[in-house]
C-alpha positions as CSV (number, residue, x, y, z in Angstrom):
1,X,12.4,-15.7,9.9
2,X,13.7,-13.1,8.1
3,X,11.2,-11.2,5.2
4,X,11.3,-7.8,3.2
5,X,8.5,-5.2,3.3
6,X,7.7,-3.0,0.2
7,X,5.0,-1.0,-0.7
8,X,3.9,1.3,-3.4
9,X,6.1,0.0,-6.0
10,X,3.4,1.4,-8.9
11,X,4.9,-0.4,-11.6
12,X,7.8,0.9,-11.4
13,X,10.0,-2.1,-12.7
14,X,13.3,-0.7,-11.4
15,X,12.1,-1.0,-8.2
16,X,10.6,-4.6,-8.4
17,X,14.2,-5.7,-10.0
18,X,15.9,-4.2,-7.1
19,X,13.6,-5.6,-4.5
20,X,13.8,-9.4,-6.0
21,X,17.2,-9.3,-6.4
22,X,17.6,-8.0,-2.9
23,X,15.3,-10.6,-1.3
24,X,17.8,-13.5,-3.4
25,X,20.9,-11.4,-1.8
26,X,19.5,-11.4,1.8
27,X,18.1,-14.9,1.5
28,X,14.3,-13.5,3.1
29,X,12.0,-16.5,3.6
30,X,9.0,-14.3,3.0
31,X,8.3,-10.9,0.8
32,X,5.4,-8.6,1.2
33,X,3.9,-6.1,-0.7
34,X,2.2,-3.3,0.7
35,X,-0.1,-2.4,-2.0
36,X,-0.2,0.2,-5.1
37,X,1.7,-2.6,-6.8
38,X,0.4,-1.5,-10.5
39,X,0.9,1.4,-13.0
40,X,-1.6,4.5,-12.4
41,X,-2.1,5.9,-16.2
42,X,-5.0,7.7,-17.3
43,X,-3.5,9.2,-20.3
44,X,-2.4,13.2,-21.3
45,X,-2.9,16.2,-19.0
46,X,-5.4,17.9,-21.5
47,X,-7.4,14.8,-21.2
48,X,-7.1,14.9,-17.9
49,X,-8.3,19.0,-17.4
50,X,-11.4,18.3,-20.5
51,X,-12.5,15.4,-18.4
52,X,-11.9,13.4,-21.7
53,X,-10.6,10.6,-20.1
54,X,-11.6,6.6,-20.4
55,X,-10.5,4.8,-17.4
56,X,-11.0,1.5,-19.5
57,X,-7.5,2.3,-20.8
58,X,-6.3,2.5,-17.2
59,X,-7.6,-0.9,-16.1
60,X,-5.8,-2.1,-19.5
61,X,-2.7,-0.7,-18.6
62,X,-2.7,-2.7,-15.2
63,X,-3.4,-5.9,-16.8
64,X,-0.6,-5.6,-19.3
65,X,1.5,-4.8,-16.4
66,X,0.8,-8.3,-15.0
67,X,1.3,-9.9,-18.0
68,X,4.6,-8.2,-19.4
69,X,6.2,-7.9,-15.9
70,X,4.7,-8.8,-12.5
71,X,3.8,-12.8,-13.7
72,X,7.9,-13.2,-15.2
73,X,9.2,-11.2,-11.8
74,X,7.3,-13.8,-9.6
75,X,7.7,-16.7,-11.8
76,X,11.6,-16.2,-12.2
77,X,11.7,-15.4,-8.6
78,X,9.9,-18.5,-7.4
79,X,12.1,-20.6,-9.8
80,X,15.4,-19.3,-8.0
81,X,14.0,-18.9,-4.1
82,X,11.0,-21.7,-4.4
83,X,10.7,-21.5,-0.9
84,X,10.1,-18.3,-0.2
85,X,6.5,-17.3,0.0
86,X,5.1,-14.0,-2.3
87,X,2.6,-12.6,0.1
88,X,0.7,-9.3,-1.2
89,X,-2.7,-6.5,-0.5
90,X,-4.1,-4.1,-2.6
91,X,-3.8,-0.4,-2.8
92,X,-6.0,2.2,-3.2
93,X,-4.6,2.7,-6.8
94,X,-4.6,-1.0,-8.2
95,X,-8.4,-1.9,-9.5
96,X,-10.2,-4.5,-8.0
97,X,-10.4,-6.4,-11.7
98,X,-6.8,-6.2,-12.0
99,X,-5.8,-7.8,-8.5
100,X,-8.6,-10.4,-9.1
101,X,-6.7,-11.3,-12.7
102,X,-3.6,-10.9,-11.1
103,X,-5.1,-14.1,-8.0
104,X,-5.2,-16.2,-10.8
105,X,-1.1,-16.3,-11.1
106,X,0.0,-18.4,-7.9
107,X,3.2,-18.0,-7.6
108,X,2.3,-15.3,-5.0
109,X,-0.7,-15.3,-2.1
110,X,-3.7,-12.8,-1.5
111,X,-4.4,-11.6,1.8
112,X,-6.5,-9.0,2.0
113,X,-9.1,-9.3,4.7
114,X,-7.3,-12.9,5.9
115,X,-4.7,-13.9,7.5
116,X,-1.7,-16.9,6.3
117,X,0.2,-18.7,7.9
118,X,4.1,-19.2,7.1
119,X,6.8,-21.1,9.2
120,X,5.1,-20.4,12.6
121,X,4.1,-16.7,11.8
122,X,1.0,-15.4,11.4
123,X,0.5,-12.7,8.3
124,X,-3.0,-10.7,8.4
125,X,-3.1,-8.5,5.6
126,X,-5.8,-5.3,4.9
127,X,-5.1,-2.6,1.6
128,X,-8.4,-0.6,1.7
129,X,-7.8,3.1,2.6
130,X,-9.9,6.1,3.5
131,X,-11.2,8.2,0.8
132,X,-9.0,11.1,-1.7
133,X,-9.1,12.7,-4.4
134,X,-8.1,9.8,-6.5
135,X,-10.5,8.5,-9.0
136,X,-9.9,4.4,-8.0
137,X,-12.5,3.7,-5.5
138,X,-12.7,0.1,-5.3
139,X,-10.4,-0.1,-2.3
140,X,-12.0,3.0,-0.4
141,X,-13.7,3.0,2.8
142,X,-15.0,5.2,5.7
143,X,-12.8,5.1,8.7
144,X,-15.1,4.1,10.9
145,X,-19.1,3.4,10.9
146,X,-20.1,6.9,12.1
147,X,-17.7,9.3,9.6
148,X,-19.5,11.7,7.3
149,X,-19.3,11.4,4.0
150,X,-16.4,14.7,3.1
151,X,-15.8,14.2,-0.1
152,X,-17.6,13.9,-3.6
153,X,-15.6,13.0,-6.8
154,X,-16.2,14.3,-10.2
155,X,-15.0,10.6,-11.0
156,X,-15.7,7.8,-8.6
157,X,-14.9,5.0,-10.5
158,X,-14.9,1.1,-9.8
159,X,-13.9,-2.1,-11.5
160,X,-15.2,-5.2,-12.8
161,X,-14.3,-7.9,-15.2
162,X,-16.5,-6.4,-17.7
163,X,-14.4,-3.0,-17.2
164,X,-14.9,0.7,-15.2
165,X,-18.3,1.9,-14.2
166,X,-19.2,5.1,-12.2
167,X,-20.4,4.9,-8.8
168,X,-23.2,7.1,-8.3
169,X,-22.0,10.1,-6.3
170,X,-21.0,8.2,-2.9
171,X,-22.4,4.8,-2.9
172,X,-19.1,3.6,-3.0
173,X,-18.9,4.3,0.2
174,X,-22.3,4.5,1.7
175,X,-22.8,0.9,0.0
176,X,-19.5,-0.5,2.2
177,X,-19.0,-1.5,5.8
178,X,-16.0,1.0,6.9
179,X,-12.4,0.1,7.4
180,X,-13.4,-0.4,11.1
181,X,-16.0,-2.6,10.5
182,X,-14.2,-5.0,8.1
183,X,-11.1,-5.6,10.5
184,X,-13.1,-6.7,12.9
185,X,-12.9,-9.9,10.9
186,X,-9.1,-9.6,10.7
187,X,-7.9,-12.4,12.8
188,X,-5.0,-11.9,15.6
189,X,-5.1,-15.5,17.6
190,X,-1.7,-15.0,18.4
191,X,-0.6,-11.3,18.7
192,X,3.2,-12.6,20.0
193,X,3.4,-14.0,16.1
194,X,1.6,-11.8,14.0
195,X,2.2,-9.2,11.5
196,X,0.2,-7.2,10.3
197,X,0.0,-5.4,6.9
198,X,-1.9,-2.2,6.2
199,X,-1.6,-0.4,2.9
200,X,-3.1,2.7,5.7
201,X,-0.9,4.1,8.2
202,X,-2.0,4.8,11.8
203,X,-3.7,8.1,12.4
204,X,-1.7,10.6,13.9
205,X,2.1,8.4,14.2
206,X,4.2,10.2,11.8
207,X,3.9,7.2,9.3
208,X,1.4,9.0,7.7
209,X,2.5,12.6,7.6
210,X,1.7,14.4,4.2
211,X,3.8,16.8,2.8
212,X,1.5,20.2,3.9
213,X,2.4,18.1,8.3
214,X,-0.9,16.9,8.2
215,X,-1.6,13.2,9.8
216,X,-4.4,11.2,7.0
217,X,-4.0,7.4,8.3
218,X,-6.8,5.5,9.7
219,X,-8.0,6.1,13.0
220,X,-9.8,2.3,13.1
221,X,-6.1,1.1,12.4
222,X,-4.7,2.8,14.7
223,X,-7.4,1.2,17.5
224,X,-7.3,-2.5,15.9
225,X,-3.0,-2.4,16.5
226,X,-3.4,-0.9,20.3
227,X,-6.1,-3.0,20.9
228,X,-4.5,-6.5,19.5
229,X,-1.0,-5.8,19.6
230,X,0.6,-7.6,16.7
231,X,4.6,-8.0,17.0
232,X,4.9,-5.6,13.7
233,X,2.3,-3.7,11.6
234,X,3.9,-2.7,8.1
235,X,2.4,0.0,6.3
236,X,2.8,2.5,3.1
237,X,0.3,4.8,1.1
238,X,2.0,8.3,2.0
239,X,5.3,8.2,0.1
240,X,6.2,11.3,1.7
241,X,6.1,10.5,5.1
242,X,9.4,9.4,6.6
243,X,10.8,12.3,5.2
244,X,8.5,15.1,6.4
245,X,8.2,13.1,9.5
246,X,11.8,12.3,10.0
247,X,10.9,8.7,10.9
248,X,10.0,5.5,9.0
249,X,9.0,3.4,12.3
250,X,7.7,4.1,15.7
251,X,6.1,2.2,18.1
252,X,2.2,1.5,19.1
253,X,2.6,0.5,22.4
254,X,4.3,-2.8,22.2
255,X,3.7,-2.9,18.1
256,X,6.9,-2.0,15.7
257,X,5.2,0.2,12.8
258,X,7.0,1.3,9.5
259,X,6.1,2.9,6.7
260,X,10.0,2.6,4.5
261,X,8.3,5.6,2.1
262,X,9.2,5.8,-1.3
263,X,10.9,6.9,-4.0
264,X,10.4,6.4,-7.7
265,X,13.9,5.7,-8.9
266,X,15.4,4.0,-5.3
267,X,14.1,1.4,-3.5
268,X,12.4,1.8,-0.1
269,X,12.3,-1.5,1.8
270,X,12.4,-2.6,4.8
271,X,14.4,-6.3,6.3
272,X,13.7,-7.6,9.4
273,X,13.9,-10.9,11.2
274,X,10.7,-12.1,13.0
275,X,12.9,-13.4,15.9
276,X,14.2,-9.7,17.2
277,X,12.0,-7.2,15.1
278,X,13.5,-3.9,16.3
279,X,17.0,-4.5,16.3
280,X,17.6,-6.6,13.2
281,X,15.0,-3.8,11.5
282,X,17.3,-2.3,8.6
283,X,16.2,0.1,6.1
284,X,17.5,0.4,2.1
285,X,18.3,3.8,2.1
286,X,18.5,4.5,5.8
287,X,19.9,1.9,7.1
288,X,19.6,1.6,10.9
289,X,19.0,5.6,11.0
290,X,15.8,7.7,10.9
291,X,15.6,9.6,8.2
292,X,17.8,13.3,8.2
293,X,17.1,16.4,6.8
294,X,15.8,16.2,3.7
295,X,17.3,17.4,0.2
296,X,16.3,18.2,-3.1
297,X,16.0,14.3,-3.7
298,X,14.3,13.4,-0.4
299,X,11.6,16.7,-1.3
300,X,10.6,15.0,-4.5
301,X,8.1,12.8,-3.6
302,X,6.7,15.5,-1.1
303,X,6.3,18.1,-3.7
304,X,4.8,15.4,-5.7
305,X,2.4,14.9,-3.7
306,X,1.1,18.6,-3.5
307,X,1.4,18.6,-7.3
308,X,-1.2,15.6,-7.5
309,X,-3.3,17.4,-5.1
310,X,-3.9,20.2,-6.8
311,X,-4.4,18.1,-10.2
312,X,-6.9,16.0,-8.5
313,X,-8.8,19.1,-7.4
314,X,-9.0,20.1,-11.3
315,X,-10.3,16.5,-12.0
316,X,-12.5,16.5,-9.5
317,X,-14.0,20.1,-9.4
318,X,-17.5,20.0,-10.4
């Protein structure tokens, strides 16, 4: 079977065009998104310094995403390929209200915390992510039972249909089981047919290299893919990362792990068929190759990612 992996697409509408017209092109029989599948906008910079935000208007933006774009993509999609299969997690920037609005839409599948089945192969899916210094919380977690609490945001913020509330200091997380806990759940019967699909790299495996060379994946990922061995664990979340890293897979063990990266303006995506993972594994921008030295474009989403840190510091400063 053959599919295509993306991941943090943010609403970026270039990107979905490319990817569904790709998928028609390569004739995949499944596509799957990683997570971060919406817009992030929480209005001007000066807004965002004063604290003089409302994160109402960011939960808005997501839903008129879904209407104006992501329901026509699917729904032209599905009319042209009606027998592939849409197959998608969250991120840690798409509100919980927005992916439960965009469930309703079923032209694509849900599978966070569950597992599908499609033609023989087994999908598990899983989007929640340890904890930043983004203000979307819904889909944040401890790593595993025992982790401290390192982090307290000026803006911890979660979702409902009746719009954004503040958590109070870290309930969000204190109030959850952690990421290790809640895979537990994630069922593997048959690791010789499953994928699996994190929006969280695995700790320390280069798939989740940040742009300072410092690993921020999950360690209770990384122990759930050694311990049950699916064929291929697909992954995203650090755009960065196959550049500072120099790779976009590796291997767990017996377990083909990618994170293709990404890129605002060129699609990163991975194709591969389930019969021979590794070698029919191709890349849209790298092709067969690991990722070379990097230029100014390759440095962009790297330097991007040190901007944002230091903005989210300013949000979140006390």
């Amino acid at each position: 079977m053959k599919i295509l992996f993306a991941a943090d697409l943010h609403g970026k509408v270039n990107l979905y065009k490319r990817m569904f017209e790709l998928a028609i092109d390569e004739n995949v029989e499944v596509v799957l998104l990683g997570g971060d599948l919406l817009p992030t906008r929480l209005g001007s910079l000066v807004q965002i310094i004063t604290g003089k935000l409302d994160f109402d208007l960011s939960l808005e933006y997501q839903y008129k995403f879904i209407d104006k774009h992501l329901k026509p993509f699917f729904e032209e999609f599905k009319e042209k390929k009606p027998s592939t299969q849409i197959l998608y997690i969250p991120g840690n920037h798409d509100w919980k209200a927005a992916m439960e609005y965009l469930m309703q839409y079923k032209d694509a599948i849900y599978i966070h915390g569950r597992t599908v089945e499609v033609k023989g192969i087994i999908f598990a899916g899983y989007g929640c992510v340890t904890d930043s210094f983004f203000w979307v919380k819904d889909f944040v977690r401890r790593d595993t039972h025992t982790d401290k609490i390192l982090m307290q945001s000026r803006y911890p913020c979660l979702s409902s249909a009746a719009g954004i509330t503040m958590s109070n200091d870290t309930e969000y997380l204190i109030e959850r089981p952690s990421i290790e806990e809640e895979i537990r759940d994630l069922a593997v019967p048959d690791p010789s047919r499953t994928i699996c699909m994190f929006h969280d790299p695995p700790f320390d495996t280069g798939l989740d290299k940040l742009f300072n060379g410092k690993p921020i994946g999950s360690k209770a990922i990384r122990r759930f893919i050694e311990e049950k061995k699916p064929v291929v664990s697909l992954h995203g979340h650090i755009h960065e990362a196959p550049y500072v890293s120099g790779q976009y897979w590796t291997r767990l063990g017996t377990t083909l792990c990618v994170n293709p990266g990404h890129d605002r303006d060129v699609l990163h995506a991975v194709i591969l068929d389930t019969e021979d993972p590794y070698a029919s594994l191709y890349h849209t921008v790298f092709g067969r190759s690991r990722p070379t030295k990097p230029w100014l474009k390759a440095h962009a989403e790297r330097y991007a990612r040190s901007i944002k840190s230091r903005l989210g510091n300013i949000v979140l400063s006390k």
